[in-house]
N, C-alpha and C positions, 0 to 999 in steps of 0.2 A: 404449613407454610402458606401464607398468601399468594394466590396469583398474582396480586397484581406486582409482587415482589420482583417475580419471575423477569416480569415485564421492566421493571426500572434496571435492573440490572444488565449491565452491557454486555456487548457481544466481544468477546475477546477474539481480535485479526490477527489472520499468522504472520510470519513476520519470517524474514529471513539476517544473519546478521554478517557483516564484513568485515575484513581486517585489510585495511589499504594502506599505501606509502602516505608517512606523512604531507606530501604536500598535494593531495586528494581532494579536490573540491566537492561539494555537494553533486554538483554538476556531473561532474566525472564519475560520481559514488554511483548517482541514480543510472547513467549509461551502464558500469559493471553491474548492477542490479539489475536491470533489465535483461540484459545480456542470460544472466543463470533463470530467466523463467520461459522454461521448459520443461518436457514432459507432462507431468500433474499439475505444473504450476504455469502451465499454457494460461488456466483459466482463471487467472491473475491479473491484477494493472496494482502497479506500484497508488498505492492512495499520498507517502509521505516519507521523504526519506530525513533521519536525524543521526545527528554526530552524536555517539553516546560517549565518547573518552578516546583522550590521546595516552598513549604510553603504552610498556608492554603487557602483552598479551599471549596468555600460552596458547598455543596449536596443537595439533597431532602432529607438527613437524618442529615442536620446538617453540622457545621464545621467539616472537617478532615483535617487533618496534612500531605504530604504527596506527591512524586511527581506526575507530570502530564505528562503524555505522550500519545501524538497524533500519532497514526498509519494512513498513508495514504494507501490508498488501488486499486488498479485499477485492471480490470477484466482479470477472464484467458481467455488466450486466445485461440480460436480455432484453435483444431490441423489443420486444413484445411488452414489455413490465418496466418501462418505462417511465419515469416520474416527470410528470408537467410540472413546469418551472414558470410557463408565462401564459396565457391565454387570451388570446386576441381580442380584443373590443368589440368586432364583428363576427364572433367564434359561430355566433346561429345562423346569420346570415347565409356565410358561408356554407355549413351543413343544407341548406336548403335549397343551395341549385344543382 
């Protein structure tokens, strides 16, 4: 196998999935989402939440009614490893007093 194979291919994000009352907004989804990341999944932030399907849905408690929304999740990141996004016009200046 090719390295650099390795490398194009993506990193699969965990994900957690919901089963809410139909009239659940995105809104509301990502607040319930939030909500269940804890313990292990402290070291979490929601990257995206989507609506995978309205209707029923089996449970370990039975049929519910109801959409499904999958939150993807990937970890915060450390203030240290930090990616620059903009760089000031006078970035040397600066370093230099």
């Amino acid at each position: 196998m090719d390295p650099t194979d390795e490398e194009n291919e993506g990193r699969r994000l965990p994900h957690i999935t919901l089963i809410l009352p139909v009239q659940t907004t995105p809104r509301q989804a990502r607040a319930h989402a939030q909500a269940r990341l804890t313990g292990p999944l402290e070291n979490f932030q929601i990257r995206t939440i989507a609506l995978m399907s309205i209707g029923e849905h089996k449970t370990r408690y039975g049929p519910v009614y109801g959409k499904r929304f999958m939150a993807v999740l990937e970890e915060i990141p450390d203030e240290e490893d930090g990616e620059v996004v903009f760089v000031h016009p006078d970035y040397h200046n600066f370093l230099k007093h």
